[in-house]
C-alpha positions in Angstrom: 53.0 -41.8 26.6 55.1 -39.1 25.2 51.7 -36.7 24.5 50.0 -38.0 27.7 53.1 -36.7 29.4 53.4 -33.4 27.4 49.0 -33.0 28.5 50.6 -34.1 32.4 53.1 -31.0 32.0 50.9 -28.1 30.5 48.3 -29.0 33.2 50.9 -28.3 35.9 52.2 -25.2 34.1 48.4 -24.2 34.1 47.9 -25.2 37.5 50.6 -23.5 38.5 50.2 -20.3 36.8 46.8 -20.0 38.3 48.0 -20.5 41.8 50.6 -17.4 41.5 47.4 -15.4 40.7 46.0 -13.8 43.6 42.3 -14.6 44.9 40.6 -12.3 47.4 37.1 -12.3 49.1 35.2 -9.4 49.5 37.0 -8.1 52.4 40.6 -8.9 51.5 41.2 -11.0 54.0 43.9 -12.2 52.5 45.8 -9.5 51.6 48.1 -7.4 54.2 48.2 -3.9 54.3 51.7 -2.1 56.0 49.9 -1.2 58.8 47.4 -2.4 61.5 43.8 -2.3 60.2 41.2 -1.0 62.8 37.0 -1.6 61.8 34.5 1.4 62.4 31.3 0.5 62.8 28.9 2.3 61.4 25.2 2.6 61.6 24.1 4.0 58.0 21.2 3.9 55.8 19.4 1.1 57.9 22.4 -1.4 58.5 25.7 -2.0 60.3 28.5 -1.3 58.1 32.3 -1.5 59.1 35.0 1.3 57.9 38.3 -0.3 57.3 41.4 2.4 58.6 44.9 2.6 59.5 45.7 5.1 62.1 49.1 6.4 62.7 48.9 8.9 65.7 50.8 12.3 65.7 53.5 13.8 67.8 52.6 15.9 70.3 51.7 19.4 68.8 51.4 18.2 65.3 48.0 17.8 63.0 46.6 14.5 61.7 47.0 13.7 58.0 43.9 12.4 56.3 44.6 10.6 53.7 41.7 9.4 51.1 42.4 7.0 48.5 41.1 7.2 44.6 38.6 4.8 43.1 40.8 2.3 41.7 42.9 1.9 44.9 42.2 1.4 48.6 43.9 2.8 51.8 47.2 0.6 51.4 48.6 3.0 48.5 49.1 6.0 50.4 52.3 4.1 52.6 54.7 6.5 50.6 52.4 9.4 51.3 52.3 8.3 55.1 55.8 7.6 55.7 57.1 11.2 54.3 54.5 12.6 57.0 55.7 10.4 59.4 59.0 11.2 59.4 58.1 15.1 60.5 56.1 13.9 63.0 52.6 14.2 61.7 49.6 11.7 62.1 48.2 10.1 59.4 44.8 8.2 59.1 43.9 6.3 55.9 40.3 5.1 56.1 39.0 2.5 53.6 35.8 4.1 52.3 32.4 2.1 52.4 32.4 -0.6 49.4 36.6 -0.3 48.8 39.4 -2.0 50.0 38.5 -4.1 53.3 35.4 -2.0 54.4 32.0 -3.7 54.6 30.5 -4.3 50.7 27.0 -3.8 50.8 23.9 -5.0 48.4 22.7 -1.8 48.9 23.6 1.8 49.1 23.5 5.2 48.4 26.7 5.6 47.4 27.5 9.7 47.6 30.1 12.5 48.1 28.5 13.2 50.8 27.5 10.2 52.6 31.3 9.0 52.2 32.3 12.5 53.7 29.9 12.1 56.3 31.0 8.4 57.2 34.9 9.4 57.4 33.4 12.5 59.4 32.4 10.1 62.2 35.3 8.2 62.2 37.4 11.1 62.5 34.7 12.6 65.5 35.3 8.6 67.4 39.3 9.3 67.3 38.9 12.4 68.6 40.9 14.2 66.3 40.6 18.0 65.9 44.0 19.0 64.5 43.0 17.7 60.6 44.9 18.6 57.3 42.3 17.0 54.4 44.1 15.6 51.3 43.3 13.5 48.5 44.1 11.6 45.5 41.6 11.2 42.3 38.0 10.3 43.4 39.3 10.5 47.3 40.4 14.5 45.6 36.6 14.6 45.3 35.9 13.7 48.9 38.4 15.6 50.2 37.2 19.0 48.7 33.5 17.9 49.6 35.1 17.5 53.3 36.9 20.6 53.6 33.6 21.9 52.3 31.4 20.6 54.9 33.6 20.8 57.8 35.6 23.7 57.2 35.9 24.8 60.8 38.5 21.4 61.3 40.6 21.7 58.5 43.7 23.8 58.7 44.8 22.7 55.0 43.5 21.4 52.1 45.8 19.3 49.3 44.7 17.5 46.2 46.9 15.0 43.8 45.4 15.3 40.3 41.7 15.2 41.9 39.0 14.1 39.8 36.2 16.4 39.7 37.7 19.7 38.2 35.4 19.7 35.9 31.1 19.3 36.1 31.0 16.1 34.4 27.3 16.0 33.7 27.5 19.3 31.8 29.1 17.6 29.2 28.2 13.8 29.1 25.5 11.8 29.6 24.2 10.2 32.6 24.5 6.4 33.2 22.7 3.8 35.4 24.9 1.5 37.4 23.8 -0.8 35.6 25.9 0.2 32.9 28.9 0.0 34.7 28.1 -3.1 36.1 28.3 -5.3 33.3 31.6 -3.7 32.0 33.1 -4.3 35.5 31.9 -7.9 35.5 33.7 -8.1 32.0 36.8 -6.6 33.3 40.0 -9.2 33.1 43.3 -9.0 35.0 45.1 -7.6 31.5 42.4 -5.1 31.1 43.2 -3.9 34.2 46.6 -3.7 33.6 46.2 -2.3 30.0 43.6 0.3 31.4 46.3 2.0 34.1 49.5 1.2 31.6 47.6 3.6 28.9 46.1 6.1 31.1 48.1 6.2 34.1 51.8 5.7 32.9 52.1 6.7 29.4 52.8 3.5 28.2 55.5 2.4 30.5 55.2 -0.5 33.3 57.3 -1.4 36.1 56.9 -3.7 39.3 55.8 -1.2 41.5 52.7 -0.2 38.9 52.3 -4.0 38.8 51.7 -4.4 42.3 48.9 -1.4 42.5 46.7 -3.8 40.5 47.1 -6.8 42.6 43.8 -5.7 44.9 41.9 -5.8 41.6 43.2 -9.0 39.9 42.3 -11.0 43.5 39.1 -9.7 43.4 38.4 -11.0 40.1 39.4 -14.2 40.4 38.0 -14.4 43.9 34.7 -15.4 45.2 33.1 -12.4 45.4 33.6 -10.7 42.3 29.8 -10.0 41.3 29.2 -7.9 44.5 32.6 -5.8 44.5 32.0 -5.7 41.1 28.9 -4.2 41.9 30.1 -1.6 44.4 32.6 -0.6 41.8 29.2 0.6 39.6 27.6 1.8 42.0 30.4 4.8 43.4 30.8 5.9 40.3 27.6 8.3 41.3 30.4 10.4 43.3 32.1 11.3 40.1 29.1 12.1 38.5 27.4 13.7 40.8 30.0 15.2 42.9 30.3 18.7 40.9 33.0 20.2 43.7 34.5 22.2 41.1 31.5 24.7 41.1 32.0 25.3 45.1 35.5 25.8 44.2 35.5 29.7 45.6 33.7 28.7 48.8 37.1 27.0 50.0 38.2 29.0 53.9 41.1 27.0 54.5 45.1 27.2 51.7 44.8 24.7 49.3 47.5 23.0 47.9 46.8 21.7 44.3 49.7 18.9 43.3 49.3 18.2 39.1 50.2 15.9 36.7 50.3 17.9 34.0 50.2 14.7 31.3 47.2 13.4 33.1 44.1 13.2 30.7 41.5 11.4 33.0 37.9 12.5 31.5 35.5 10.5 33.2 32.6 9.4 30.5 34.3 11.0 27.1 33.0 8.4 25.7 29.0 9.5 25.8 29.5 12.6 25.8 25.9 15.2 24.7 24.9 15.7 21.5 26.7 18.3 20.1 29.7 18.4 22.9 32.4 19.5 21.5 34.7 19.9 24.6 37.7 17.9 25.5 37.8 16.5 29.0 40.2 16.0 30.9 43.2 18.4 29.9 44.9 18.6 33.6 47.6 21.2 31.9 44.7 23.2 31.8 42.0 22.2 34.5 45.1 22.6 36.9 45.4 26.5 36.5 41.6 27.1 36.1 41.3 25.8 39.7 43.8 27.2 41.2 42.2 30.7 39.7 39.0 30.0 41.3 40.8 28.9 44.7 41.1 32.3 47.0 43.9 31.0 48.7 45.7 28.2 46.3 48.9 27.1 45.6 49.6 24.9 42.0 52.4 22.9 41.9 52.4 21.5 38.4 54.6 18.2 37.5 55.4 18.4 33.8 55.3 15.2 31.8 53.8 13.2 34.9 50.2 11.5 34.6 47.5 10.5 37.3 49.7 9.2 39.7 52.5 11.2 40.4 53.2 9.6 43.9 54.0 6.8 42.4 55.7 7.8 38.8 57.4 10.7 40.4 58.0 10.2 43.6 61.3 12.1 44.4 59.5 15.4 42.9 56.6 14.7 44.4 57.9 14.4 47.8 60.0 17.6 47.1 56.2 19.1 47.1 55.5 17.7 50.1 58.1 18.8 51.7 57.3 22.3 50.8 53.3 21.5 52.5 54.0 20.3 55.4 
């Protein structure tokens, strides 16, 4: 009786334990973002698509913020970001783009810099706003040059938190199928998440707040629909590879404000790098300055000792830079 009732126990525990752990569909339906989410629909390579957003209108006079997320995150992470602008009155809109967060995930795309662009384009043309600043974190760094690019005539300003992209990726590494991503996202556990952003984003540290930024990703894998955000998670990494901004770096009309992590040492596909490659990706204390030099109108604020994420590992400095944007 005594084992039986021990077996009774650890199932409970393990019951338990798995209940705490989040499960999400697709679409996160189950999981709340701090503001209202609106749908976009969208008509796009030969099917009806939705575009999750949050839309925080301006004060009279003042521009809209757009805000794009990186690849690991969704729309939901830029709340800091939004409040700070908030509080001096600006607008802030923080789409969800197509096959992220709780925006339509479909079997099949062409997933670009510039059909992503073009997407948040239209939603930006259905609100009617004119008045744009353009900024972006990681992959959404990407976007936002490749916007500011493309639609220079509507963006007054341009601002990029350690942006991906600084560097022409395919000059130094080798190119991969999705399918190669594919099957290491459908390997991908809650600690490896976890393990991934404690290493690469936080120098080793880990707090509840860092916790909470993987949540999105640990529902998804213990949800339902794991195989086909998995999928989409393959599939976008075409924007980093393909994206090449950096080299259009000097065609930039509007200030740019370039916000660094100096610490940060994200080098998408180091690890396949050419034959005979030699180069070390990645060095932000570096890629930081050489874009700024390339910029005609920049501005670098550099954050010594701070990684990938300085919104979130440095906030109060960070917000002191955005204070001194906006």
């Amino acid at each position: 009786m005594r084992a039986s009732a021990a077996i009774i126990v650890i199932w409970l525990f393990s019951v338990l334990a798995q209940a705490a752990e989040p499960s999400f569909d697709a679409r996160l339906s189950q999981y709340d973002y701090p503001y209202p989410v609106q749908q976009f629909e969208l008509q796009t390579q030969r099917q009806t698509l939705e575009m999750a957003y949050m839309h925080l209108p301006a004060e009279k006079g003042k521009p809209t913020v757009l805000l794009m997320h990186g690849k690991n995150f969704a729309a939901d992470y830029w709340q800091g970001t939004a409040e700070v602008l908030r509080e001096r009155g600006y607008g802030v809109l923080m789409p969800d783009q197509i096959g992220f967060g709780k925006s339509s995930k479909p079997a099949h795309y062409q997933f670009s810099a510039e059909a992503l662009v073009a997407n948040t384009h239209e939603l930006v043309q259905e609100l009617g706003i004119s008045d744009l600043v353009v900024m972006g974190h990681s992959m959404g760094g990407m976007l936002a040059s490749r916007y500011a690019l493309n639609y220079a005539d509507q963006v007054q300003k341009l601002v990029l938190v350690n942006p991906v992209g600084l560097e022409d990726y395919l000059k130094y590494v080798e190119y991969k199928d999705p399918e190669f991503f594919y099957k290491n996202e459908l390997q991908k556990t809650a600690a490896d998440v976890i393990a991934y952003q404690k290493k690469n984003y936080y120098d080793g540290k880990w707090s509840d707040d860092y916790e909470a930024l993987t949540t999105i990703h640990k529902g998804w894998i213990n949800g339902p629909d794991w195989e086909q955000v998995a999928w989409n998670n393959a599939q976008t990494y075409d924007v980093i590879f393909t994206g090449a901004v950096i080299n259009e770096f000097d065609q930039f009309s509007m200030p740019v404000h370039l916000i660094i992590g100096t610490r940060d040492t994200t080098g998408p596909g180091r690890n396949w790098k050419k034959p005979g490659v030699t180069r070390t990706l990645g060095q932000y204390d570096k890629l930081g300055k050489a874009a700024a030099e390339r910029i005609p109108n920049a501005t670098l604020h550099e954050l010594a000792d701070v990684g990938h994420m300085p919104q979130f590992e440095a906030f109060e400095r960070y917000q002191k830079i955005l204070n001194e944007i906006f």
